[in-house]
C-alpha positions in Angstrom: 0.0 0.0 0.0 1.3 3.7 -0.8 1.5 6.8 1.2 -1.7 7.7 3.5 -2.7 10.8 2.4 -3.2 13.0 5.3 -6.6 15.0 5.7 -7.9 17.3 8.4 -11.3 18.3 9.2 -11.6 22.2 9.2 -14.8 22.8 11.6 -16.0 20.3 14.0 -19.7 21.1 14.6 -22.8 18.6 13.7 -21.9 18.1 10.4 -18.3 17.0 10.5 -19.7 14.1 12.6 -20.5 12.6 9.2 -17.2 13.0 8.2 -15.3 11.9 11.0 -17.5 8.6 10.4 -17.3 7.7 7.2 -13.2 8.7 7.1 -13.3 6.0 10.2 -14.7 4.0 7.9 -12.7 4.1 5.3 -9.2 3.9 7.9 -10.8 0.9 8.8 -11.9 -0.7 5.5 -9.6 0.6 3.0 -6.1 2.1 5.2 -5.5 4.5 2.7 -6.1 7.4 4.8 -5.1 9.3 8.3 -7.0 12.3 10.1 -3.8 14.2 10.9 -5.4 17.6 12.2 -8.7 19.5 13.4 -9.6 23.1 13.7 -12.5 24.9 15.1 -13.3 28.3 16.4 -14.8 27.6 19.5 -12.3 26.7 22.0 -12.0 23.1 23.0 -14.3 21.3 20.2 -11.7 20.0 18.2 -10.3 18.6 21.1 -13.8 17.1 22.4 -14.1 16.1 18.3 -10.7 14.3 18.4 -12.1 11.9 21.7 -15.2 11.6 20.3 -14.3 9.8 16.7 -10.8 8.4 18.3 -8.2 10.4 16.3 -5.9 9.7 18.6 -3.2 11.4 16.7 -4.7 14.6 15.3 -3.9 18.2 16.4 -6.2 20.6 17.1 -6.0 24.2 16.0 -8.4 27.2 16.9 -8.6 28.6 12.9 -8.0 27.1 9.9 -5.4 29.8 9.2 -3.5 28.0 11.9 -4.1 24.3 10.9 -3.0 25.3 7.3 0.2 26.8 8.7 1.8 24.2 10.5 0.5 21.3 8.6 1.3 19.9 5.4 -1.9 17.9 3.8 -3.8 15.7 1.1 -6.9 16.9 1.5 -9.3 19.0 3.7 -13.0 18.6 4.9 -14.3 22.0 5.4 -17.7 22.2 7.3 -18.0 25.4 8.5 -21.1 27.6 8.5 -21.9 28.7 5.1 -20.1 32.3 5.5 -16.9 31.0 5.8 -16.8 28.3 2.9 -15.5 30.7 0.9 -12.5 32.0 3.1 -11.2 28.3 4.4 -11.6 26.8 1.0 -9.5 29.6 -0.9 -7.1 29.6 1.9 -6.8 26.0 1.3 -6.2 26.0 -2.4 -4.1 28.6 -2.1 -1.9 26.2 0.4 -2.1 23.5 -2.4 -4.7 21.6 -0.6 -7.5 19.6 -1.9 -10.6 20.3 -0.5 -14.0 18.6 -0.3 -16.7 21.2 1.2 -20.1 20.7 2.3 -22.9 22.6 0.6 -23.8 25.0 0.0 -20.8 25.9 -2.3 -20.9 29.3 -0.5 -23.6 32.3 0.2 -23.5 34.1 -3.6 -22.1 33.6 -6.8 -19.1 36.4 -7.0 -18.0 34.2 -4.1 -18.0 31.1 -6.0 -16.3 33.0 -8.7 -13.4 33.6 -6.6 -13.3 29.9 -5.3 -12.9 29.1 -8.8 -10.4 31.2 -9.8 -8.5 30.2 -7.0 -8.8 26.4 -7.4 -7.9 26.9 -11.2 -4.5 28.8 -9.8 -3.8 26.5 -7.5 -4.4 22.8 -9.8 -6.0 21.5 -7.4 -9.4 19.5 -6.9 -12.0 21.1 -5.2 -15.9 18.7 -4.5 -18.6 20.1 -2.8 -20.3 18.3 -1.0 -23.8 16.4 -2.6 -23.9 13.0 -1.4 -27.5 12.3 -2.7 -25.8 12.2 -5.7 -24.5 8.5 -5.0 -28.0 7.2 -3.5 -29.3 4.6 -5.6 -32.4 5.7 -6.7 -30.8 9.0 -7.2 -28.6 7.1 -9.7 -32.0 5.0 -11.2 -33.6 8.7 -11.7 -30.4 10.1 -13.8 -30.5 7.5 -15.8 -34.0 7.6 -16.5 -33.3 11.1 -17.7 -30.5 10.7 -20.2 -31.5 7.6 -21.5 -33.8 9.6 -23.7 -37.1 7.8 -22.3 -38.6 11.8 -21.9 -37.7 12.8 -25.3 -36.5 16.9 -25.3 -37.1 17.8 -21.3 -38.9 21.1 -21.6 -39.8 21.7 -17.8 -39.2 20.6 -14.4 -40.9 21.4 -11.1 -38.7 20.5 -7.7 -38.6 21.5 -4.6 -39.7 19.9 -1.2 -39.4 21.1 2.7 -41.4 20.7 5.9 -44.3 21.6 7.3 -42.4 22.9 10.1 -38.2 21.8 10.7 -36.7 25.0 10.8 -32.8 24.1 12.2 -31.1 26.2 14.7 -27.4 26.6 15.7 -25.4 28.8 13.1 -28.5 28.2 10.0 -30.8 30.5 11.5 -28.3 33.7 11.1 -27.5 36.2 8.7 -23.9 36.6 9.8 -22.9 32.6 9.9 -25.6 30.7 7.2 -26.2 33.6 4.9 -28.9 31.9 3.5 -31.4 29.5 4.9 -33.8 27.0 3.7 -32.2 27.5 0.0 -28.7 27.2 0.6 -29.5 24.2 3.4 -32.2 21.8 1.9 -32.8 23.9 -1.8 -29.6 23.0 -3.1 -29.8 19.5 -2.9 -33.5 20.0 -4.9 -31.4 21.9 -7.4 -28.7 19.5 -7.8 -31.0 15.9 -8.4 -32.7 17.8 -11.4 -30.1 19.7 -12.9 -27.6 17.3 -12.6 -30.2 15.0 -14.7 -30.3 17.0 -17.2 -26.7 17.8 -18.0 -26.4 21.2 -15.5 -27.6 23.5 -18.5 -26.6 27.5 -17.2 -29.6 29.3 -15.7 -30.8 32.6 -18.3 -33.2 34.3 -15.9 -34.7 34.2 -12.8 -38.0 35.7 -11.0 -37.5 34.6 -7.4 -39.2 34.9 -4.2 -37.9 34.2 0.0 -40.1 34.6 3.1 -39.3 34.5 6.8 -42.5 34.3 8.2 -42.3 31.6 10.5 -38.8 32.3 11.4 -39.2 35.5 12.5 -42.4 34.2 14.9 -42.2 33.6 18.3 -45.5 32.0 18.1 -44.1 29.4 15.3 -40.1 29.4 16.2 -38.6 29.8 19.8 -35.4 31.6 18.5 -37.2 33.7 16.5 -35.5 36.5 17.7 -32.2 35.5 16.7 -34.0 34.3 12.6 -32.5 36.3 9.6 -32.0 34.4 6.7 -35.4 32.7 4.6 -37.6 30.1 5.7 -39.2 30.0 2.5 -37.6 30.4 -1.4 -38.9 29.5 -4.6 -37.8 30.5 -7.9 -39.1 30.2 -11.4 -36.1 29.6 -13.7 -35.0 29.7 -17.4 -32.3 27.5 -18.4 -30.5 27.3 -22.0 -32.1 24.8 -24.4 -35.6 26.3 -23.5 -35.8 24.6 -19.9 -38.3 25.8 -17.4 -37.7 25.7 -13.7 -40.0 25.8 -11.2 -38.8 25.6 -8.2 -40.1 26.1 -4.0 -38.2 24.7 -1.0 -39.6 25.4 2.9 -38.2 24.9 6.3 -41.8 25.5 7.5 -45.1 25.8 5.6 -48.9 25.1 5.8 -49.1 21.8 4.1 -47.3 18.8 4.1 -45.5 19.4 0.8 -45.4 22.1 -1.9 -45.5 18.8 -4.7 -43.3 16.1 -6.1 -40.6 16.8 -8.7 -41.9 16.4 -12.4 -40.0 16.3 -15.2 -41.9 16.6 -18.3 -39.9 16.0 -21.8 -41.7 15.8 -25.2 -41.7 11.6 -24.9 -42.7 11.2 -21.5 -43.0 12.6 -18.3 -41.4 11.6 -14.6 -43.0 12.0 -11.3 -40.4 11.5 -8.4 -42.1 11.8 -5.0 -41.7 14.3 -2.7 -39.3 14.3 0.0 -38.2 17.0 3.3 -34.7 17.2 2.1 -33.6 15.3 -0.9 -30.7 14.2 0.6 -31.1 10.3 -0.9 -33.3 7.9 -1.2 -36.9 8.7 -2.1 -40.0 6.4 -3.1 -41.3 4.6 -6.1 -41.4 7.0 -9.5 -43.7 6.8 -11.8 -42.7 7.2 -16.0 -46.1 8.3 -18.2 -45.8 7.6 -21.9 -48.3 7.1 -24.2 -47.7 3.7 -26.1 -49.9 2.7 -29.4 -52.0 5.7 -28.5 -52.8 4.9 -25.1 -51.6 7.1 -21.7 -49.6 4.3 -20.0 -48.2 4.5 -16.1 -45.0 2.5 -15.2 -44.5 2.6 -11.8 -40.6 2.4 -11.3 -39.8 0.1 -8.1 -36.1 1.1 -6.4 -33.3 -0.6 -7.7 -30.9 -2.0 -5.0 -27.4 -1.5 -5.9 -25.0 -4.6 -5.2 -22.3 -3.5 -2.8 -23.7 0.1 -1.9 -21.9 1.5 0.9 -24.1 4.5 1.3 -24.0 8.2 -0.5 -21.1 9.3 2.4 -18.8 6.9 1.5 -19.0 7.5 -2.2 -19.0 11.3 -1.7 -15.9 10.7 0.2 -14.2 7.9 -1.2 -14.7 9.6 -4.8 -12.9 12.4 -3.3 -10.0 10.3 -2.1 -9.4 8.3 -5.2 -9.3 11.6 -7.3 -6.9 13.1 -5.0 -4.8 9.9 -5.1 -4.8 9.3 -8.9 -5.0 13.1 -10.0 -8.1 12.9 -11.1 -10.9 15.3 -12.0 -13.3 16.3 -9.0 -16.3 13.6 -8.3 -18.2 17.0 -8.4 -16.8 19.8 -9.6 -17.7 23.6 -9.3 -17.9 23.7 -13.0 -21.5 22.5 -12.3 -22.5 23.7 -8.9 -21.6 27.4 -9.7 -24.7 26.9 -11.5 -26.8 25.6 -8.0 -25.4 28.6 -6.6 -26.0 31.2 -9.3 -30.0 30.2 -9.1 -29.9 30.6 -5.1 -27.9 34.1 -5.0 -30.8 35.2 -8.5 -33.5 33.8 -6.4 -32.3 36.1 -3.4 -31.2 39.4 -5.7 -34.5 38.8 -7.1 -36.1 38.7 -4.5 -34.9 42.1 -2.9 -35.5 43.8 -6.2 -39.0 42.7 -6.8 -38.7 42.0 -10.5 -36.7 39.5 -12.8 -33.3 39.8 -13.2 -30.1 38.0 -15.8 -28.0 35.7 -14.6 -24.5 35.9 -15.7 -21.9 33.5 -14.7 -18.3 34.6 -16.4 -15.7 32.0 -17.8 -13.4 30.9 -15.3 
């Protein structure tokens, strides 16, 4: 066996508890990798991270400016709140470290842009973080897609959310999440549908956000500190005369706001709806019409032989692409695209009208 690349986790709060796991994991089924260093802001969770998932041999740090100074790495997991993806992951790159960050890729698109430009500069891979992606019948639905069963897909209707599940922690703020319900639960919406149909660039957007159950005390007990959306939809047009129609909720009155449809010129998919999208969903339904006749298949999930779950393969893919050179498992060239439609839906939003989206060459 070669070298063990050395990673370090770059913020230590709920989410890097799926990291920490699934990199166990992988120590423990595949060797190939050791969690050298930990950083977080708040004094003494790295070190109560370290005990916690037994990296017995990682140093802590109390910034990632810090962690990136005195250690040399692979490959960083950055799961920090959404305002500072942008900061640790160009700090990284610029360090020559790979990086695999959580969604979203960051709160607004000239953001992105500079993440970009800065893993172009630097050569190396940068993945953000969509595990759905690698969930089975996430997999079935893509293929569905492009295997031309829809004919020309000329709209799409996504979204999801909960009738009430607003989070709390550093989501509900301005200052640390940026955005809410979009950037937390709309991107992954975004990313099953667009990622179906081969990421086409978004044209225009009319968008809409809402915080009136955040801002509640009657619906929200830290409704005081609420300042991001608890409620964004969006109504899209994408190159190749795509329509998107898009709503995601933290908290709503009804159950759902509907299931994803996709609706080509051949046929037309419905994929039912789901709180999060973040894998796994139930049994779609494909509407053709066959010798004349309107025609239902209902599509039963596919088990996949040797799955190991969508966090192993987000971070696995990550690690082989690291270790071979290889392109990134999911690369920004795409989800500057997720993030362009959330920062339209929010400029939108504040302007009241509908406005261009422009994302420049990188």
């Amino acid at each position: 066996m070669g070298k063990k690349l050395k990673i370090g986790i770059i913020g230590c709060g709920g989410i890097a508890g799926a990291h920490a796991g699934t990199y166990n994991r992988i120590i423990q089924e595949d060797g190939d990798i050791e969690i050298v260093a930990l950083a977080d802001i708040i004094p003494g969770r790295a070190e109560k991270f370290k005990e916690t998932h037994g990296f017995t041999n990682a140093r802590c740090y109390n910034s990632h400016t810090e962690l990136l100074e005195n250690e040399e790495l692979d490959g960083v997991s950055i799961c920090t709140y959404n305002r500072q993806h942008a900061r640790c992951t160009i700090d990284a790159l610029n360090k020559g470290v790979n990086v695999v960050l959580e969604k979203p890729m960051c709160v607004t698109l000239e953001e992105g842009i500079e993440m970009m430009k800065a893993e172009k500069a630097s050569g190396k891979i940068l993945s953000v973080g969509f595990q759905p992606r690698f969930d089975s019948q996430m997999i079935l639905m893509k293929e569905i897609v492009r295997s031309g069963e829809l004919g020309k897909v000329y709209y799409i209707q996504t979204g999801g959310g909960r009738r009430r599940g607003i989070p709390g922690s550093t989501f509900i703020e301005d200052a640390t999440g940026g955005v809410g319900a979009l950037g937390d639960i709309g991107c992954y919406a975004l990313d099953m549908v667009l990622d179906a149909i081969g990421y086409p660039k978004p044209l225009t957007v009319t968008g809409y956000t809402s915080d009136w159950f955040g801002k509640n005390p009657a619906q929200y007990s830290e409704a005081d500190r609420f300042s991001v959306d608890d409620f964004g939809a969006g109504f899209i047009r994408l190159e190749g005369g795509v329509i998107l129609d898009f709503r995601i909720a933290w908290a709503m009155n009804v159950d759902t706001p509907g299931d994803t449809i996709i609706l080509g010129t051949e046929g037309g998919l419905r994929i039912p709806s789901t709180d999060c999208w973040n894998g796994g969903f139930g049994k779609m339904t494909l509407y053709k019409t066959v010798n004349g006749k309107s025609t239902e298949t209902v599509i039963e999930p596919r088990p996949i032989e040797n799955d190991k779950g969508c966090w192993y393969g987000k971070l696995r893919s990550f690690i082989d692409a690291v270790q071979t050179g290889g392109k990134s498992p999911i690369p920004t060239s795409q989800i500057i695209i997720n993030q362009a439609i959330i920062d339209g839906i929010v400029k939108s939003s504040k302007l009241g009208k509908e406005i261009e989206i422009e994302i420049p060459e990188i």
